[in-house]
Biopython code that builds the backbone (N, CA, C, O; Angstrom):
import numpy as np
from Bio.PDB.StructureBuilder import StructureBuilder

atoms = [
    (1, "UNK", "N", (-118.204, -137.939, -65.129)),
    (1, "UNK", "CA", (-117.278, -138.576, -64.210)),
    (1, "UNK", "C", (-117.943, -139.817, -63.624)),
    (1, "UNK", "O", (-119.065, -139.679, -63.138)),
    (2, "UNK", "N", (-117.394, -140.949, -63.623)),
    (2, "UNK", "CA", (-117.637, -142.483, -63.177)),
    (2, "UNK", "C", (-117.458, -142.132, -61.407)),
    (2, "UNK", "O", (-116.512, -141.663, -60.773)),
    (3, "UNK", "N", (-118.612, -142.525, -61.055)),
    (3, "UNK", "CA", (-118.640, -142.398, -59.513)),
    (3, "UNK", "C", (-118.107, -143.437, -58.819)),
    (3, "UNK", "O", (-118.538, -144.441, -59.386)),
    (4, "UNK", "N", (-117.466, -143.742, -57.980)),
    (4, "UNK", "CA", (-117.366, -144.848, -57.636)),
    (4, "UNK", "C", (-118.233, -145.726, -56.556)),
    (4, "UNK", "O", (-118.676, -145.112, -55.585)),
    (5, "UNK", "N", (-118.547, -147.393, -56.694)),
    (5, "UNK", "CA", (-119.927, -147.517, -56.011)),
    (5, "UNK", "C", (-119.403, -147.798, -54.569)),
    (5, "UNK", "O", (-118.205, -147.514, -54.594)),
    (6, "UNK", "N", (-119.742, -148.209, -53.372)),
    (6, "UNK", "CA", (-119.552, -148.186, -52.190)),
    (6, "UNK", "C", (-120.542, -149.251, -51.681)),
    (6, "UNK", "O", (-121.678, -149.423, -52.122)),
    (7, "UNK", "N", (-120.018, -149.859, -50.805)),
    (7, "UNK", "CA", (-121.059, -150.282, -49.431)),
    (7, "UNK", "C", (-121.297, -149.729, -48.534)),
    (7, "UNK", "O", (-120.686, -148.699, -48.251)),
    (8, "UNK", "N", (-122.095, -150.135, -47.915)),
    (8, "UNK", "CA", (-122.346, -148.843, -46.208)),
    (8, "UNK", "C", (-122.512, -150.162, -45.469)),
    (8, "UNK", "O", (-123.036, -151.267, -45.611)),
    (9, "UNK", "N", (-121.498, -149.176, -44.259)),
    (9, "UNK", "CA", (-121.520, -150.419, -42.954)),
    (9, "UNK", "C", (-122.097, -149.328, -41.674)),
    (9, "UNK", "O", (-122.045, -148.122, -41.430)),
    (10, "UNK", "N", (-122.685, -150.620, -41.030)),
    (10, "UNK", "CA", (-122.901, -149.603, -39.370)),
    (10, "UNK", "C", (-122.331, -150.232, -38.465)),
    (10, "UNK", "O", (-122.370, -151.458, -38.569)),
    (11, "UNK", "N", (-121.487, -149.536, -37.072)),
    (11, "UNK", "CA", (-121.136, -150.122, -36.287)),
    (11, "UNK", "C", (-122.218, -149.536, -35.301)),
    (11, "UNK", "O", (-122.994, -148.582, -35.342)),
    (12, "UNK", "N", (-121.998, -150.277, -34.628)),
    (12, "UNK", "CA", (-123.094, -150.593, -33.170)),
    (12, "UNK", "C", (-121.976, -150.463, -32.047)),
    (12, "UNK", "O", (-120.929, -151.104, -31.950)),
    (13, "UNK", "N", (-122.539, -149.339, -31.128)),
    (13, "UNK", "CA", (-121.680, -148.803, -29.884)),
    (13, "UNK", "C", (-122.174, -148.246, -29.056)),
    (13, "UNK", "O", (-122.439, -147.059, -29.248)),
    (14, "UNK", "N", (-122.440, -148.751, -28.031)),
    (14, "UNK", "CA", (-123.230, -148.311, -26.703)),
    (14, "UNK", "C", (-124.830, -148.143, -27.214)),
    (14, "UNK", "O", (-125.481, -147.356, -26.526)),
    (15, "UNK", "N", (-125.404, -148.658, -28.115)),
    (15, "UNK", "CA", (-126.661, -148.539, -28.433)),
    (15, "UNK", "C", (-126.358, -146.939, -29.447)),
    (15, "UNK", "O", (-127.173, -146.020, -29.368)),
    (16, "UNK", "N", (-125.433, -146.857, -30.107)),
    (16, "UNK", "CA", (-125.317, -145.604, -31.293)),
    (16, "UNK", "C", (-124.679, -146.332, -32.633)),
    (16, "UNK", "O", (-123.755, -147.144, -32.617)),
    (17, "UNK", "N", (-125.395, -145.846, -33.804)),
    (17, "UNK", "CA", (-125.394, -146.551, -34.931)),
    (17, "UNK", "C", (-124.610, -145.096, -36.229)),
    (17, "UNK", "O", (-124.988, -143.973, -36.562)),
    (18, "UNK", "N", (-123.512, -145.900, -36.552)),
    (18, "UNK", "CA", (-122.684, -145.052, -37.384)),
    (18, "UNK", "C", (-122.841, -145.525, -38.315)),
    (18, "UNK", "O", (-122.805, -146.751, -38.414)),
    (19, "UNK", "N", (-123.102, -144.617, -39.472)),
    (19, "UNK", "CA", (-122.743, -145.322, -40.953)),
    (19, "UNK", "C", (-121.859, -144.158, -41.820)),
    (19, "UNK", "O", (-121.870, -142.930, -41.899)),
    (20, "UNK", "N", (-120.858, -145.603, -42.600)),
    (20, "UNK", "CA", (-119.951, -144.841, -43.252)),
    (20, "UNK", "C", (-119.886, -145.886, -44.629)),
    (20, "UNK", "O", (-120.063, -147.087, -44.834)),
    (21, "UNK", "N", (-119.508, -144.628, -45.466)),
    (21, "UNK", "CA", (-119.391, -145.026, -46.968)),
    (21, "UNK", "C", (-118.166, -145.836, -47.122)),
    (21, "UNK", "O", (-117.118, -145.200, -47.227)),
    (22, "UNK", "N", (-118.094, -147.428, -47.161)),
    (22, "UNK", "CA", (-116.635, -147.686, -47.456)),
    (22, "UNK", "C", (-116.628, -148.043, -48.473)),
    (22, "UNK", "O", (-117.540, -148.816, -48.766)),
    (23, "UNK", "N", (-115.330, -147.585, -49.857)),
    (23, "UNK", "CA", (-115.175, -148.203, -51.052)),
    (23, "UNK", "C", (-114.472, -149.658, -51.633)),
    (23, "UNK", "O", (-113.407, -150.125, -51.230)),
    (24, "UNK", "N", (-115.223, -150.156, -52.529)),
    (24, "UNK", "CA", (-115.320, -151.321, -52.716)),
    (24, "UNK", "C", (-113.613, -151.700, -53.219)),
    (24, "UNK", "O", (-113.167, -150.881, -54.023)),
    (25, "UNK", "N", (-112.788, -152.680, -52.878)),
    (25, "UNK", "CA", (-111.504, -152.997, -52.915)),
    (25, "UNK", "C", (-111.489, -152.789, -54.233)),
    (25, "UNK", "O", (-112.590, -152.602, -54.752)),
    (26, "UNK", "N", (-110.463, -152.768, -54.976)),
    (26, "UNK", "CA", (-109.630, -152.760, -56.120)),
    (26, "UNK", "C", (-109.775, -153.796, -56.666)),
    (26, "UNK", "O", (-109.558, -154.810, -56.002)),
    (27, "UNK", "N", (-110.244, -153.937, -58.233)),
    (27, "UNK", "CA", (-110.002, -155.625, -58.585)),
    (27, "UNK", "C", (-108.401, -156.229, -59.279)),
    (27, "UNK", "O", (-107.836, -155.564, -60.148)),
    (28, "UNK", "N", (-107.853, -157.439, -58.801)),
    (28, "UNK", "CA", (-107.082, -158.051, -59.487)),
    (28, "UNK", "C", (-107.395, -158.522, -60.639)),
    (28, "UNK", "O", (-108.361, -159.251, -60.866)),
    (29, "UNK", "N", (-106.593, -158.130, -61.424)),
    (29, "UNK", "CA", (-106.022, -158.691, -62.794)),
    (29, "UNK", "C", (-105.154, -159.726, -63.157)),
    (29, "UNK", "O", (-105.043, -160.240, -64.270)),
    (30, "UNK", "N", (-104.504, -160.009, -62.052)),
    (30, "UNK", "CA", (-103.780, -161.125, -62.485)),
    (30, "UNK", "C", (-101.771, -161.139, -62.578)),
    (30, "UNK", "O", (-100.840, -161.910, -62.812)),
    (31, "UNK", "N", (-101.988, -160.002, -62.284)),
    (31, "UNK", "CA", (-100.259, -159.369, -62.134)),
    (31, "UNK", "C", (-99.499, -160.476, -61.752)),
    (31, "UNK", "O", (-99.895, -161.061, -60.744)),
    (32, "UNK", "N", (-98.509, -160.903, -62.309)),
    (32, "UNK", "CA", (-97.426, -161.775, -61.688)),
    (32, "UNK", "C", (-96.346, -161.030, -60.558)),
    (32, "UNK", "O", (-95.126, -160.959, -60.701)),
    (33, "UNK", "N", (-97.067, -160.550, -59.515)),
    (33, "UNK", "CA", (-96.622, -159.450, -58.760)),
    (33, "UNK", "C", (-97.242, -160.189, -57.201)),
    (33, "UNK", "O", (-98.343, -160.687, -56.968)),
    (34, "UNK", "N", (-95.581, -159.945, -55.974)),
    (34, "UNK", "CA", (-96.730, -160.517, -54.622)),
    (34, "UNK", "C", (-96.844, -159.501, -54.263)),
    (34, "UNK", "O", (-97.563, -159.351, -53.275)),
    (35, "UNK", "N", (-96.452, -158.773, -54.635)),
    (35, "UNK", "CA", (-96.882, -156.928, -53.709)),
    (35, "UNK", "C", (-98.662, -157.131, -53.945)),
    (35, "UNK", "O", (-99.518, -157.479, -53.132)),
    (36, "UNK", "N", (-98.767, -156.795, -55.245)),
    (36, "UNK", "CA", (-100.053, -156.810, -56.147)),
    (36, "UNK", "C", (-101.190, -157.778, -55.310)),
    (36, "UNK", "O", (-102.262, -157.482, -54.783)),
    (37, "UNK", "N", (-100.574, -158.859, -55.415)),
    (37, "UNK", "CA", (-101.221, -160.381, -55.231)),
    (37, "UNK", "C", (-101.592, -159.830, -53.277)),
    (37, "UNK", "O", (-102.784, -159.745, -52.984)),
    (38, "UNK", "N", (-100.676, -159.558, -52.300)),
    (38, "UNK", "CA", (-100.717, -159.729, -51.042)),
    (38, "UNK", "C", (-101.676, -158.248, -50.846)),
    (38, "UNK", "O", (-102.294, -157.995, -49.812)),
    (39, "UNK", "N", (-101.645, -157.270, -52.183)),
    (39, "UNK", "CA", (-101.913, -156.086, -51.229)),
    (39, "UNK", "C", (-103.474, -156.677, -51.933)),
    (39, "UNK", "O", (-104.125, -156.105, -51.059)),
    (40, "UNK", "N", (-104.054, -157.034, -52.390)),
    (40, "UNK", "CA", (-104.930, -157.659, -52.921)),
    (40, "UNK", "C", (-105.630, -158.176, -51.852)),
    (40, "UNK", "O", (-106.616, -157.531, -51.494)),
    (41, "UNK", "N", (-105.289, -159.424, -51.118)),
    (41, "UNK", "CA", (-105.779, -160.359, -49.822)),
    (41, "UNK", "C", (-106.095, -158.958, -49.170)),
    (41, "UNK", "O", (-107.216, -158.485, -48.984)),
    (42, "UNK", "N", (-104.781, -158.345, -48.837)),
    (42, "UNK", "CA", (-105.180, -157.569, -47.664)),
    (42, "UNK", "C", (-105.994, -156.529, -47.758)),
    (42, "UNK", "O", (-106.501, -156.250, -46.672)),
    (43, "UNK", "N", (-106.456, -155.542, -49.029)),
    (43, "UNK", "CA", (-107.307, -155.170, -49.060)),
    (43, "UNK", "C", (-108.606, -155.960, -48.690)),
    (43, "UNK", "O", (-109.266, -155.704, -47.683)),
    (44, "UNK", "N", (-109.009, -157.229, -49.853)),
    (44, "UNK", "CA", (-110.009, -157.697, -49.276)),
    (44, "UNK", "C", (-110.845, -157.969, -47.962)),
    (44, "UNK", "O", (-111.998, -157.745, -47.593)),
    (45, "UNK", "N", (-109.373, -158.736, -47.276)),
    (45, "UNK", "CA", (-109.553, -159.041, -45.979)),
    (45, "UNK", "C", (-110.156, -157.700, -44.859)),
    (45, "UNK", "O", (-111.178, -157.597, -44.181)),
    (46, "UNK", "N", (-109.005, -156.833, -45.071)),
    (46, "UNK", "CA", (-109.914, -155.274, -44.502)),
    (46, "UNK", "C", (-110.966, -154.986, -44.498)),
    (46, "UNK", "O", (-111.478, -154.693, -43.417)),
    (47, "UNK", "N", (-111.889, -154.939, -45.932)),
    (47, "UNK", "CA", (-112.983, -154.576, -46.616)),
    (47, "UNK", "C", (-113.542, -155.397, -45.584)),
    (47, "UNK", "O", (-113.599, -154.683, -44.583)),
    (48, "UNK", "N", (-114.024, -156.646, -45.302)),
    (48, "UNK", "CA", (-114.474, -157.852, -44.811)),
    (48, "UNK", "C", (-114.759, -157.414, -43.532)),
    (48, "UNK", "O", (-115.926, -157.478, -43.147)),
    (49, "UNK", "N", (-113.649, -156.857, -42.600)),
    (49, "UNK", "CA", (-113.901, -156.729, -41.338)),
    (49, "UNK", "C", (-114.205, -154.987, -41.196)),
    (49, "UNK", "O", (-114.461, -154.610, -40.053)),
    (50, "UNK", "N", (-114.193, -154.222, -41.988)),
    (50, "UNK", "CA", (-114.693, -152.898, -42.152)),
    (50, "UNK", "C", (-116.219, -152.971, -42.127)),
    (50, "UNK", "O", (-116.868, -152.448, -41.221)),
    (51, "UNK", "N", (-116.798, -153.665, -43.190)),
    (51, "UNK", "CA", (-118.420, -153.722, -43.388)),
    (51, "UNK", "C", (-118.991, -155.385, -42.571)),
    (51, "UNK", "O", (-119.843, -156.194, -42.938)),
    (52, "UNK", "N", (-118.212, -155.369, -41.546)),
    (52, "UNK", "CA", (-118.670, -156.366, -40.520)),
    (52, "UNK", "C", (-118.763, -157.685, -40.908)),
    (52, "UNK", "O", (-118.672, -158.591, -40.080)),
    (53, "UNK", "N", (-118.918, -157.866, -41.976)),
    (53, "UNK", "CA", (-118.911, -159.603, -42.755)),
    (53, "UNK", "C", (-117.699, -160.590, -41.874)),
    (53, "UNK", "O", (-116.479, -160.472, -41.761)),
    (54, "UNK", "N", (-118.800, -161.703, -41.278)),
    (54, "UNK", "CA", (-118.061, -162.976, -40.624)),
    (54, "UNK", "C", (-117.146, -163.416, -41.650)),
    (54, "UNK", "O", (-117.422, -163.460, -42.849)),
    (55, "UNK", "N", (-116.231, -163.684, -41.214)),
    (55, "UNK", "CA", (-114.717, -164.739, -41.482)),
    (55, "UNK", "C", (-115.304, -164.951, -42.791)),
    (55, "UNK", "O", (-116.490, -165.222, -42.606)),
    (56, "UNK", "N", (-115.023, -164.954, -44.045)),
    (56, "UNK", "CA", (-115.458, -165.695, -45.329)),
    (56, "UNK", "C", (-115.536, -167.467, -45.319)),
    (56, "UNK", "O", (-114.681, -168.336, -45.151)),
    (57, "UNK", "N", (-117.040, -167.495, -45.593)),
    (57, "UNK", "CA", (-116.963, -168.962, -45.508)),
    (57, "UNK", "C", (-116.884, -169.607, -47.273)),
    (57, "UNK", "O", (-116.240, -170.588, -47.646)),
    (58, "UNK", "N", (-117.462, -169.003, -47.837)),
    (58, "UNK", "CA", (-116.703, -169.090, -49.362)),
    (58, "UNK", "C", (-116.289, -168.139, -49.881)),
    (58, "UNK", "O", (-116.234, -167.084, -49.250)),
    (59, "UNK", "N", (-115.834, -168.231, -51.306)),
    (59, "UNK", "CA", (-115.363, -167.393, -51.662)),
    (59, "UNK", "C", (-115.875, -166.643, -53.283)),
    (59, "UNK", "O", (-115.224, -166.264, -54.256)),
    (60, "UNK", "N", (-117.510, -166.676, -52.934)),
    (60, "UNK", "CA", (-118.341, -165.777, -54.233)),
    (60, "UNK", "C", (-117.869, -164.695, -53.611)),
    (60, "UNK", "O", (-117.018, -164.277, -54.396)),
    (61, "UNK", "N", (-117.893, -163.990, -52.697)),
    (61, "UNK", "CA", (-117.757, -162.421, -52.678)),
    (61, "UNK", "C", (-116.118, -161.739, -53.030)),
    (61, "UNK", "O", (-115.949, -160.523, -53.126)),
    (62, "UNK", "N", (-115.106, -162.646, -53.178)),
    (62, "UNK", "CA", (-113.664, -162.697, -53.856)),
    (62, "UNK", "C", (-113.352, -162.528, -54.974)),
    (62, "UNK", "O", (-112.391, -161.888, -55.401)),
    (63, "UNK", "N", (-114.355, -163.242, -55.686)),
    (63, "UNK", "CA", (-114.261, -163.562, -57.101)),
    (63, "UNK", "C", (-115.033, -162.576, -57.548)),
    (63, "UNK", "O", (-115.032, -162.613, -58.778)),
    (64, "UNK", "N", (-115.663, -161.748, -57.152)),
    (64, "UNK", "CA", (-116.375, -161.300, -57.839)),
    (64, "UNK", "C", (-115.050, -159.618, -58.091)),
    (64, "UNK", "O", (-115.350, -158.533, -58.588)),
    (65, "UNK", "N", (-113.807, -160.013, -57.580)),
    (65, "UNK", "CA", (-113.220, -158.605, -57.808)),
    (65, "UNK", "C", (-111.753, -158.955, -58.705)),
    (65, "UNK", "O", (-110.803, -158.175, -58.777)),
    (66, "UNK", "N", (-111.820, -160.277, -59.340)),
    (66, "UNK", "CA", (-110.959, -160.595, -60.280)),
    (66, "UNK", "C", (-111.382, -160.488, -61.637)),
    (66, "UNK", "O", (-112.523, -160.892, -61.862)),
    (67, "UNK", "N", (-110.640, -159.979, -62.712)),
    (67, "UNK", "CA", (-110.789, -159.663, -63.607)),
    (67, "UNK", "C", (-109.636, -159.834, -64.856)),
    (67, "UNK", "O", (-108.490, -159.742, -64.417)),
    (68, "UNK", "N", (-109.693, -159.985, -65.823)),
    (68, "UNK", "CA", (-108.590, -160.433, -66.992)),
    (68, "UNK", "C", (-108.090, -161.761, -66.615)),
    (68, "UNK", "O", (-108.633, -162.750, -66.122)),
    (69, "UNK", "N", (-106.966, -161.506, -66.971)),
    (69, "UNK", "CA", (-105.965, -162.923, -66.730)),
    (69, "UNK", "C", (-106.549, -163.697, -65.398)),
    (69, "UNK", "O", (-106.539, -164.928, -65.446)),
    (70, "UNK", "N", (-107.028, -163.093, -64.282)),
    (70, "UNK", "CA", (-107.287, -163.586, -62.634)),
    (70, "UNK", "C", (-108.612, -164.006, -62.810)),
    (70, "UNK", "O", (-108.973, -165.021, -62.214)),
    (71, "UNK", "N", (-109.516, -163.308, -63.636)),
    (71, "UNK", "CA", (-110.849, -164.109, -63.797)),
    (71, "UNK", "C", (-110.823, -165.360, -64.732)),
    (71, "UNK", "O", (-111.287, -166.437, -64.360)),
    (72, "UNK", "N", (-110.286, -165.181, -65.903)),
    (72, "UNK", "CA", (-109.780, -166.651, -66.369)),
    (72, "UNK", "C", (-109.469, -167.708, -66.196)),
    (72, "UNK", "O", (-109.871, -168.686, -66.827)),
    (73, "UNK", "N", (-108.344, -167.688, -64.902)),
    (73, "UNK", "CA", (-107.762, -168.694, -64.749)),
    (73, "UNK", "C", (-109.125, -169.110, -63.292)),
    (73, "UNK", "O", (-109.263, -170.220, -62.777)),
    (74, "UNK", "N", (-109.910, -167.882, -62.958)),
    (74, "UNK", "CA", (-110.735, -168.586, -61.675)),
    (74, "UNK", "C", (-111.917, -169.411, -62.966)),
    (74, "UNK", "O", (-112.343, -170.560, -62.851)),
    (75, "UNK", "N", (-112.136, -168.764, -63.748)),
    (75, "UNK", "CA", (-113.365, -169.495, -64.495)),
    (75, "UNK", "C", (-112.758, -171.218, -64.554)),
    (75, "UNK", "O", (-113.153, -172.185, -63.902)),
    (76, "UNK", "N", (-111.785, -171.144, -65.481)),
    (76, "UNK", "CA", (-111.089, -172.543, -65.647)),
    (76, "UNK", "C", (-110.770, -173.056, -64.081)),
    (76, "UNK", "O", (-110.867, -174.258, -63.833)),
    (77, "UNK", "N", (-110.491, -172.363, -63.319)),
    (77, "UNK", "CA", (-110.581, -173.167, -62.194)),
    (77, "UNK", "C", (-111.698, -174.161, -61.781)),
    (77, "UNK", "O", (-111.675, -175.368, -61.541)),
    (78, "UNK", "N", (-112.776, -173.143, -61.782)),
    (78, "UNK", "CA", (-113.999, -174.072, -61.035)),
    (78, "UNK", "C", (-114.830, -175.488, -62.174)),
    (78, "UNK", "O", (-115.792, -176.184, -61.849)),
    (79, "UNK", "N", (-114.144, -175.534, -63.351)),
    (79, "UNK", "CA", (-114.577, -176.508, -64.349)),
    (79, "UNK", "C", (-114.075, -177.429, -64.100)),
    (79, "UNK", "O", (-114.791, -178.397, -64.355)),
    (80, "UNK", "N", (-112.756, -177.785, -63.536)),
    (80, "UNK", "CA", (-112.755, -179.043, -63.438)),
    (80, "UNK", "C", (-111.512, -179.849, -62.391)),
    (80, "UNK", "O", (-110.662, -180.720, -62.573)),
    (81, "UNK", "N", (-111.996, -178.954, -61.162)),
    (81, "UNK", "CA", (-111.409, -178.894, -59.970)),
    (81, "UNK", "C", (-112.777, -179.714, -58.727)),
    (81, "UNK", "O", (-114.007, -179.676, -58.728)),
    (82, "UNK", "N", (-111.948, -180.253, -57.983)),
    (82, "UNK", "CA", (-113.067, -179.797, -56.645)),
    (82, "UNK", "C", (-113.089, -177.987, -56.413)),
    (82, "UNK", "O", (-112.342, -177.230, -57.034)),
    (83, "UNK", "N", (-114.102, -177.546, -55.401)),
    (83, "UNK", "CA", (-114.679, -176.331, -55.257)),
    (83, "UNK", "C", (-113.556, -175.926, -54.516)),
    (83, "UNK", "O", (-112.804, -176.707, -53.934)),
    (84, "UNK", "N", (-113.428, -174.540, -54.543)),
    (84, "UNK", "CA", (-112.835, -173.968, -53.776)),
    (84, "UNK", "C", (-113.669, -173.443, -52.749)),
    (84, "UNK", "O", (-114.534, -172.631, -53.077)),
    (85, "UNK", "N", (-113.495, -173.921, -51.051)),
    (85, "UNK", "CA", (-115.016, -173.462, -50.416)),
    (85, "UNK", "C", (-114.505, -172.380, -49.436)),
    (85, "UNK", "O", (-115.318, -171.657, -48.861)),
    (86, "UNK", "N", (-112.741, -172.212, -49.170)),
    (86, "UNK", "CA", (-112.760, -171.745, -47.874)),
    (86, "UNK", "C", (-112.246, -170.213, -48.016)),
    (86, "UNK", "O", (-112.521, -169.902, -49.174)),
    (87, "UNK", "N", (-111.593, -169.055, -47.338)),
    (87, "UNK", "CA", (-110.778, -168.238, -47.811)),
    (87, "UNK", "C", (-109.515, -168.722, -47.759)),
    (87, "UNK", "O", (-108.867, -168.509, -48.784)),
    (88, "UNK", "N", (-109.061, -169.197, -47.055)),
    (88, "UNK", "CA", (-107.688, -170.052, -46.758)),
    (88, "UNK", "C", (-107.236, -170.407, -48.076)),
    (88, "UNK", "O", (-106.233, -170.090, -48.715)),
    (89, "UNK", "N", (-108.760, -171.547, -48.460)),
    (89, "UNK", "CA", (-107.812, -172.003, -49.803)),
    (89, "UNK", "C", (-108.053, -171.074, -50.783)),
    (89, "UNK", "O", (-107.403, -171.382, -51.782)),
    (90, "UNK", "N", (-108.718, -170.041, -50.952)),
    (90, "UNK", "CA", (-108.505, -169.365, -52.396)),
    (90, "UNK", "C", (-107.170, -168.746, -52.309)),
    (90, "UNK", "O", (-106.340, -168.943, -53.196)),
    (91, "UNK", "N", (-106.966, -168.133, -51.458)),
    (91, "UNK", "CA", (-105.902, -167.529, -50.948)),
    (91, "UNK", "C", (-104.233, -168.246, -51.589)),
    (91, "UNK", "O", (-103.384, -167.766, -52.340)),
    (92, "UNK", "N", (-104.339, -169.723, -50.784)),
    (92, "UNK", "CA", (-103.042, -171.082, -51.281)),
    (92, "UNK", "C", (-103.283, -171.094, -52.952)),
    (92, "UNK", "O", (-102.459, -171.028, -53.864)),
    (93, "UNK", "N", (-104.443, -171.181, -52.970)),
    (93, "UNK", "CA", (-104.423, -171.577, -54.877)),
    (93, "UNK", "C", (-104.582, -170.133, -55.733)),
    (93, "UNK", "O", (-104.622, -170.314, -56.950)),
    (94, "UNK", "N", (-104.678, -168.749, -55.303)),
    (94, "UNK", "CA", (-103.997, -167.689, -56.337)),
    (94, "UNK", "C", (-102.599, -167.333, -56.152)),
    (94, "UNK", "O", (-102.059, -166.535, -56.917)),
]
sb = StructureBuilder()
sb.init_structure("model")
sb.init_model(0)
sb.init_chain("A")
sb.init_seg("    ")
for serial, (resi, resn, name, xyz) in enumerate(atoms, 1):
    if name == "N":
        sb.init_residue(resn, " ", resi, " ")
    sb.init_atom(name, np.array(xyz, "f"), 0.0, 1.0, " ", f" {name:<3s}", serial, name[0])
structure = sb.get_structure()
């Protein structure tokens, strides 16, 4: 059985330190779907403020959960585009 991998986050509270196993978002494929596409952001976005990570200032840790058709079109993206630097804009341009 394929385990699935996880991050561990700690929150900090009154000087007491919790850690919990949270699992890593779902990757997009590329679905011509906004359910797909939005529940996508919003997983991410969750994940983000679950394991404490500031506001995304780029967007390597995004990309790294697209796959098929969605990693394709990000590969061809970054060849011969300006960068995509913010979450905002990855967000406008998938």
């Amino acid at each position: 059985m394929k385990q699935k991998m996880v991050a561990q986050s700690s929150c900090e509270a009154d000087g007491t330190v919790s850690w919990a196993k949270v699992p890593w978002p779902k990757v997009f494929v590329g679905a011509r779907s906004v359910k797909e596409l939005e529940n996508f952001f919003w997983d991410l976005d969750y994940y983000f403020r679950v394991i404490h990570s500031p506001k995304v200032k780029n967007v390597m840790l995004p990309t790294m959960y697209l796959a098929n058709d969605a990693k394709l079109w990000w590969r061809t993206r970054t060849e011969d585009r300006p960068a995509i630097e913010t979450w905002e804009e990855f967000i406008r341009e998938l």
